[in-house]
KETOR-468488 format. One record per residue (C-alpha): residue in one letter; y, z, x. Coordinates in pm, 1 decimal, padded with zeros to 6 digits. Each point is the difference from the previous one (the first is absolute). Layout:
KETOR-468488
rec aa: A, Y: Y, Z: Z, X: X $
...
end
This chain:
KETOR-468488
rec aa: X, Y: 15014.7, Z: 08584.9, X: 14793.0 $
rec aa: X, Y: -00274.4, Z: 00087.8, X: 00198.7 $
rec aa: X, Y: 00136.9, Z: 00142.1, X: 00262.4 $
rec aa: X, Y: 00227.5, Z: 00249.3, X: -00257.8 $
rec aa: X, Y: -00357.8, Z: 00113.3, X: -00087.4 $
rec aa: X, Y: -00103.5, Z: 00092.3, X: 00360.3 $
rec aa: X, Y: 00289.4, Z: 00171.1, X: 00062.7 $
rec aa: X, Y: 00002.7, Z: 00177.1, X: -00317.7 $
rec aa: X, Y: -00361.4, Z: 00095.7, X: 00085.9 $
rec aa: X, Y: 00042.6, Z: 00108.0, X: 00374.7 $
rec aa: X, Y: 00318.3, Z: 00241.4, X: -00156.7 $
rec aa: X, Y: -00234.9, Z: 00167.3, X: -00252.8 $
rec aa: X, Y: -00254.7, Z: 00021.4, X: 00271.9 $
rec aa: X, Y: 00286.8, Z: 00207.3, X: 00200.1 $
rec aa: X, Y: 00071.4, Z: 00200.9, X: -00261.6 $
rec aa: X, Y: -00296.2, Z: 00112.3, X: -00152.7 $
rec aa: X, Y: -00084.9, Z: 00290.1, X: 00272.5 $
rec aa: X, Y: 00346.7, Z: 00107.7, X: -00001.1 $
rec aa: X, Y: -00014.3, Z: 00043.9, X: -00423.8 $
rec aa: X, Y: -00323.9, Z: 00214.6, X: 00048.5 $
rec aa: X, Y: 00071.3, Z: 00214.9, X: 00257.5 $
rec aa: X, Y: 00184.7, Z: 00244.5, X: -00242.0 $
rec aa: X, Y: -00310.1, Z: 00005.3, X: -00165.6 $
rec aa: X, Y: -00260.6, Z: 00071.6, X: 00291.9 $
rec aa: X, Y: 00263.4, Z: 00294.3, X: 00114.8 $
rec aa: X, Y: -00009.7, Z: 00137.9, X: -00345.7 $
rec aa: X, Y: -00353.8, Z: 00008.6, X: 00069.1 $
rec aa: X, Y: 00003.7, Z: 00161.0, X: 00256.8 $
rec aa: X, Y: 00201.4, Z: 00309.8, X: -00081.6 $
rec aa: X, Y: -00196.4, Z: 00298.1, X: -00002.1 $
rec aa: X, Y: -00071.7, Z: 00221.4, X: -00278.5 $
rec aa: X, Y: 00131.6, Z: 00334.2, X: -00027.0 $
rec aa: X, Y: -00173.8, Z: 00252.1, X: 00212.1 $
rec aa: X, Y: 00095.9, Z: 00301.2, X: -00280.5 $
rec aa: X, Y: -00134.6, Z: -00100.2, X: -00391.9 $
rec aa: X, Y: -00057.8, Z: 00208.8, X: -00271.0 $
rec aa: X, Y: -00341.6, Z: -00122.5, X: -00256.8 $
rec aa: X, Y: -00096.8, Z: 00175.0, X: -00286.6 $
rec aa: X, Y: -00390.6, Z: -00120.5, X: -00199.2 $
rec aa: X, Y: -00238.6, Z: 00127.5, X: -00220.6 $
rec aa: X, Y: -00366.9, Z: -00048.8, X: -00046.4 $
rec aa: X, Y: -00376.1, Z: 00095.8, X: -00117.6 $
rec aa: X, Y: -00338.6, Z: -00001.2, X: 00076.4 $
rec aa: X, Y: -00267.5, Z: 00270.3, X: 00001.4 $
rec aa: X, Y: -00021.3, Z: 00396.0, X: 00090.2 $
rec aa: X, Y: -00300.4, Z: 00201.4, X: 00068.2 $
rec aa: X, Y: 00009.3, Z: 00364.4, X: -00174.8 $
rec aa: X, Y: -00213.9, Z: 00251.0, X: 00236.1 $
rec aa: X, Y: -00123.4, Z: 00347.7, X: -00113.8 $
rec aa: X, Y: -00045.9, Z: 00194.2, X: 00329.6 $
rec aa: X, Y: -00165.9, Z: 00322.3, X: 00080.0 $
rec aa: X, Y: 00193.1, Z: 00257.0, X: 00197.2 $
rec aa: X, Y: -00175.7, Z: -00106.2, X: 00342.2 $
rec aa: X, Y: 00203.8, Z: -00383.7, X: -00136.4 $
rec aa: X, Y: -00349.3, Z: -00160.1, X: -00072.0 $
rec aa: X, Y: 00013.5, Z: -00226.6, X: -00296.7 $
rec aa: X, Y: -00169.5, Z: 00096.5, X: -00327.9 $
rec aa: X, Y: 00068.4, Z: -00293.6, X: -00229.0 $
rec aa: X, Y: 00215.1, Z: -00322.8, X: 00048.1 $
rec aa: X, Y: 00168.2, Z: -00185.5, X: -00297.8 $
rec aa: X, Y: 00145.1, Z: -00301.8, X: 00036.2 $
rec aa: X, Y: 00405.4, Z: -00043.0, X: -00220.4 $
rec aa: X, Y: 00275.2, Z: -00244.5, X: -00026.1 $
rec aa: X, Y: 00261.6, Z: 00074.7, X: 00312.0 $
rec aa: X, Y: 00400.7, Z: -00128.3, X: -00045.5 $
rec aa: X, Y: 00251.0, Z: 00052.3, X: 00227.7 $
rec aa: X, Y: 00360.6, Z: -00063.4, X: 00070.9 $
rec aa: X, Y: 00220.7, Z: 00001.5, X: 00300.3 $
rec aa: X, Y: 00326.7, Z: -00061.5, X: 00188.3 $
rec aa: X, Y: 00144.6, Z: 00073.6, X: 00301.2 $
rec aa: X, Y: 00174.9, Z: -00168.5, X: 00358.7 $
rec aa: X, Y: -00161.5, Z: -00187.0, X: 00290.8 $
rec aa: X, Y: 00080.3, Z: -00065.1, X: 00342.1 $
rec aa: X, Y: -00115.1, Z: -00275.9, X: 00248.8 $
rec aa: X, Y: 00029.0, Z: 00090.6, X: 00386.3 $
rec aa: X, Y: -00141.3, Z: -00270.9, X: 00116.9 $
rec aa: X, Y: -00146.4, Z: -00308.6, X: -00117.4 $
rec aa: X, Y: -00356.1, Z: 00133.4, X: -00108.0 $
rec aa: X, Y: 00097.6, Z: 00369.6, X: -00051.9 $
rec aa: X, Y: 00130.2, Z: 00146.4, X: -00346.0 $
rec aa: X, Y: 00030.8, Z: 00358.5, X: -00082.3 $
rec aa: X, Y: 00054.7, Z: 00066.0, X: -00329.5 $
rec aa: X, Y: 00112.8, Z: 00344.4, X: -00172.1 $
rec aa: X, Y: -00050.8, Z: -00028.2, X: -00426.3 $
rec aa: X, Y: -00068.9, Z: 00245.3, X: -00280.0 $
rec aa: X, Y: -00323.7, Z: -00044.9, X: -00237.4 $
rec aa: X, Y: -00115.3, Z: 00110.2, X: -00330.5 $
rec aa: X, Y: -00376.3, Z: -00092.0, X: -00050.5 $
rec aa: X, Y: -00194.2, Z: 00130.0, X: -00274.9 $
rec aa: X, Y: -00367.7, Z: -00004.6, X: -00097.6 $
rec aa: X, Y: -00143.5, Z: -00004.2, X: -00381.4 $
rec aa: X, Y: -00362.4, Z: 00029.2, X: -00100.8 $
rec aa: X, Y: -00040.6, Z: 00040.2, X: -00384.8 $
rec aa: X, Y: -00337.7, Z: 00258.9, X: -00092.6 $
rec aa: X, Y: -00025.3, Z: 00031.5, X: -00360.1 $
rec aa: X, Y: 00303.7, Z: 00143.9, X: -00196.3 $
rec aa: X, Y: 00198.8, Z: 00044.8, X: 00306.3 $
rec aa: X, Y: 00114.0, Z: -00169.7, X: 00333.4 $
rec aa: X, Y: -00007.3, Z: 00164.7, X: 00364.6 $
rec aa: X, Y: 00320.9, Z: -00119.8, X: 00155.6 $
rec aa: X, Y: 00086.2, Z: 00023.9, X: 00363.6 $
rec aa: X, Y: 00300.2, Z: -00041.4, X: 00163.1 $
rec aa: X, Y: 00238.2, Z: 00014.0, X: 00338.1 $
rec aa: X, Y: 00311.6, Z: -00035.3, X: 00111.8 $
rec aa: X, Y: 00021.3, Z: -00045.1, X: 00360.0 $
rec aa: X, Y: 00236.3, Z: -00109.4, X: 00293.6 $
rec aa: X, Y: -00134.7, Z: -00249.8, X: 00213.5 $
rec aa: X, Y: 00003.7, Z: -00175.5, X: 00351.7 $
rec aa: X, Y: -00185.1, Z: -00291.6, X: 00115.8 $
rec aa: X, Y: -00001.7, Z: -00207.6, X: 00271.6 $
rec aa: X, Y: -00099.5, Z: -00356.7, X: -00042.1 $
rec aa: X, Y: -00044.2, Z: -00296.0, X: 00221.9 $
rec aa: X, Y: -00041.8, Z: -00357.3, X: -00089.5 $
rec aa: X, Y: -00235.4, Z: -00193.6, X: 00237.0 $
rec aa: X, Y: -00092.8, Z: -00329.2, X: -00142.3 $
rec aa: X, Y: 00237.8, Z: -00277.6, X: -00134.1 $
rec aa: X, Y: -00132.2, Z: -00273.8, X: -00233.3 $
rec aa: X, Y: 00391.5, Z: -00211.5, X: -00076.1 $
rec aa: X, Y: 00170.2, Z: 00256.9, X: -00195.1 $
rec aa: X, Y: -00255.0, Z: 00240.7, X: -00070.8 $
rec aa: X, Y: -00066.5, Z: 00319.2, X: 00219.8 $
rec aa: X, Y: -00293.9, Z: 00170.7, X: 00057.7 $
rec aa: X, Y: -00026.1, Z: 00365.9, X: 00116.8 $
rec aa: X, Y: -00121.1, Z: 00378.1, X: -00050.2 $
rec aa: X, Y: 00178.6, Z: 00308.6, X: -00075.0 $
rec aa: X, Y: -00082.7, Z: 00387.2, X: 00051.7 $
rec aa: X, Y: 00179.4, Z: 00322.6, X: -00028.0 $
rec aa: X, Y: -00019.3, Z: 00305.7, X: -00173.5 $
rec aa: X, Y: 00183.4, Z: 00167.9, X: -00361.0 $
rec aa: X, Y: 00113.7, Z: 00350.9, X: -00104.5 $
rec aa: X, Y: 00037.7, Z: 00139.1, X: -00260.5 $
rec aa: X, Y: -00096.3, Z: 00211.7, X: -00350.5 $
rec aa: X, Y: -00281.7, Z: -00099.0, X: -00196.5 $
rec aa: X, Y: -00141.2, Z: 00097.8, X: -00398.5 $
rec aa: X, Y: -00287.6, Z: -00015.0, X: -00157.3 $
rec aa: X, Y: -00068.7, Z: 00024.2, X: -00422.8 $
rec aa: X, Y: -00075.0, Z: -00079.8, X: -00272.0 $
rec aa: X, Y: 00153.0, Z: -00164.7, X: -00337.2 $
rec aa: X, Y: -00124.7, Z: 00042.9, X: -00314.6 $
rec aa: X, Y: -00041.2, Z: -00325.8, X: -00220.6 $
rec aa: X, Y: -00041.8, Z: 00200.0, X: -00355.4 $
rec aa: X, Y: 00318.0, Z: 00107.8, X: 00020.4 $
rec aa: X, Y: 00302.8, Z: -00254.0, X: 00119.1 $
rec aa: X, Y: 00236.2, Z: 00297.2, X: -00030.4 $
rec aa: X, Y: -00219.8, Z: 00236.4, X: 00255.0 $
rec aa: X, Y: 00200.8, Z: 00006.6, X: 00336.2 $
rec aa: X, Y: -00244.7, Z: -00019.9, X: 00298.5 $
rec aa: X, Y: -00208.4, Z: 00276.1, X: 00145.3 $
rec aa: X, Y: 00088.4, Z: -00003.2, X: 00380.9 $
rec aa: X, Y: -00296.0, Z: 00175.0, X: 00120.3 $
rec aa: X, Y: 00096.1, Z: 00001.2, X: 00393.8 $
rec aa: X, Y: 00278.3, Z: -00056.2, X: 00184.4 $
rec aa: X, Y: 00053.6, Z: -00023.4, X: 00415.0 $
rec aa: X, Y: 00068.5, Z: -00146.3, X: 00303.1 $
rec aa: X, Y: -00138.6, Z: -00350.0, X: 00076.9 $
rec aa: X, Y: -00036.0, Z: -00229.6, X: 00244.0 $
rec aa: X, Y: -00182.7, Z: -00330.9, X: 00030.5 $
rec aa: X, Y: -00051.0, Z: -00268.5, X: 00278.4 $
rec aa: X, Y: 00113.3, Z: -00360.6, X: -00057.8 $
rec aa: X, Y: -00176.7, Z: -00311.7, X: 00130.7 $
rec aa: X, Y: -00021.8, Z: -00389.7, X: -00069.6 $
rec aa: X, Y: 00052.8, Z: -00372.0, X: 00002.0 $
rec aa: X, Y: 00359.1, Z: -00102.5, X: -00020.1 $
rec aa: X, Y: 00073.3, Z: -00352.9, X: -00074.5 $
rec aa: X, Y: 00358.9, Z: -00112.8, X: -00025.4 $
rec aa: X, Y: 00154.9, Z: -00298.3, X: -00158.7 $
rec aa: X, Y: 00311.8, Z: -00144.2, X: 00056.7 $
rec aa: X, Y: 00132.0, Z: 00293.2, X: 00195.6 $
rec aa: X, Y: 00080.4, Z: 00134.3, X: -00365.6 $
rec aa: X, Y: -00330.8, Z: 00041.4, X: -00212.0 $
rec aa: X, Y: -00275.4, Z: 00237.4, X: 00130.3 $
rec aa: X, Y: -00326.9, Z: 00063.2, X: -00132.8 $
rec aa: X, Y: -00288.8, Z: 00281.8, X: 00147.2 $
rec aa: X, Y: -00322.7, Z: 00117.8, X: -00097.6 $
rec aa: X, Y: 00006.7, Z: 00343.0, X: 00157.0 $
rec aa: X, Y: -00165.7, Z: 00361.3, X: -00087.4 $
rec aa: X, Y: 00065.1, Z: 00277.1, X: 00010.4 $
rec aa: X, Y: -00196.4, Z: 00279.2, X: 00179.9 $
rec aa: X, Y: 00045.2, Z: 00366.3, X: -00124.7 $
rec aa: X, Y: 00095.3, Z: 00271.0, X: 00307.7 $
rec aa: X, Y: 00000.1, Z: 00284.7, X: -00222.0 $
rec aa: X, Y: -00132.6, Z: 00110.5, X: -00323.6 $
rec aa: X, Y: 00081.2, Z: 00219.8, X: -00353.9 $
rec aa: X, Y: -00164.9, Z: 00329.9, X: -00127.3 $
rec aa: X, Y: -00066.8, Z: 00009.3, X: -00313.4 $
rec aa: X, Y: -00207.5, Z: 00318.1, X: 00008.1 $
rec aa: X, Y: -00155.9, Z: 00198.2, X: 00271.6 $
rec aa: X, Y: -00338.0, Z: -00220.2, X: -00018.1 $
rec aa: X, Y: 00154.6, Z: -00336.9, X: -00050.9 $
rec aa: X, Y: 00207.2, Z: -00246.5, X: 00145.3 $
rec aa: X, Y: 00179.5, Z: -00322.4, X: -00019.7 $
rec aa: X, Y: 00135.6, Z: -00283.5, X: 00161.1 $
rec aa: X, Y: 00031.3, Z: -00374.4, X: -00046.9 $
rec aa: X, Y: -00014.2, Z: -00325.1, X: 00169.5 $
rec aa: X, Y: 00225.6, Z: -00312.6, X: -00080.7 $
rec aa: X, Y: -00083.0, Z: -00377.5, X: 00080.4 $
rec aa: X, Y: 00318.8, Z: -00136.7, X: -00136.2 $
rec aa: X, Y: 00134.6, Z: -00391.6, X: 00041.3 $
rec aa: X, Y: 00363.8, Z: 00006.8, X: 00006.3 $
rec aa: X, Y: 00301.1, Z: -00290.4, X: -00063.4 $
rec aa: X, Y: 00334.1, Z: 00079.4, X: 00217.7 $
rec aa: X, Y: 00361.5, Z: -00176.7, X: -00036.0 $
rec aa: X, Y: 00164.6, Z: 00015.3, X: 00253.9 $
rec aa: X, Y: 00361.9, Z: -00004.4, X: 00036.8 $
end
């Protein structure tokens, strides 16, 4: 009996690697270099009244959204570029009414991962968006009003921040957004805005 039990033992020995190496090679199979990710998320925006020579006036702090989607691309192991449309808009409620900002941009960024903690990745991401911006204002008396866009133009805005990625699907940055150009609203005034946004992206 006893020997039965050693040789069952030794033959399980000699056949556990070969039952996980399917496993460790599934492991091992590389992700797809081309993904496509789409997220959303929220934070704060600074509102900026500039005078003509772009020198602030007043500052007002407002609730910042944003939404996104687009593809990505890994070259090599710690580069991604990443091309992805954006809608981010500002609101900052002042009395009866509510300035509202927003953009719609096309985006690239370049990001780059350089710390590894198990399945967690930490990196930082920069690149630049174009695109058309509006800025005014919605009236709260009246739920029928349609909005009063008071400027309309060309925008473009800088991009910069942490990265952190989980799982090689789930990615979450705190990044801002740094304003390139600005709006007239008349000949002696000015505007642009600045978002710190944190943002959750699936990726697929």
């Amino acid at each position: 009996m006893s020997s039965v039990v050693r040789v069952s033992v030794i033959v399980l020995a000699c056949c556990v690697p070969l039952l996980a190496t399917p496993s460790l090679e599934s492991k091992s199979v590389e992700e797809p270099a081309s993904r496509v990710f789409v997220g959303a998320g929220a934070l704060l925006a600074f509102q900026q009244d500039l005078a003509p020579n772009s020198k602030p006036i007043a500052t007002y702090p407002a609730l910042s959204v944003s939404a996104r989607g687009g593809y990505q691309h890994k070259f090599f192991s710690p580069l991604i570029v990443r091309l992805y449309l954006d809608y981010t808009m500002s609101v900052r409620p002042t009395g009866l009414e509510s300035i509202t900002t927003s953009s719609f941009l096309i985006n690239s960024d370049a990001v780059s991962y350089f710390y590894t903690l198990g399945s967690i990745h930490f990196g930082l991401f920069a690149g630049v968006g174009l695109g058309v911006a509006t800025y005014g204002k919605e009236v709260q008396e009246d739920p029928s009003a349609l909005d009063s866009v008071l400027a309309k133009g060309f925008s473009a805005f800088l991009n910069g921040g942490l990265s952190v990625l989980f799982a090689s699907a789930h990615r979450l940055e705190l990044g801002v957004k740094l304003p390139l150009t600005k709006l007239e609203l008349a000949p002696t005034r000015h505007y642009r805005d600045t978002h710190l946004l944190l943002i959750y992206d699936y990726i697929f």
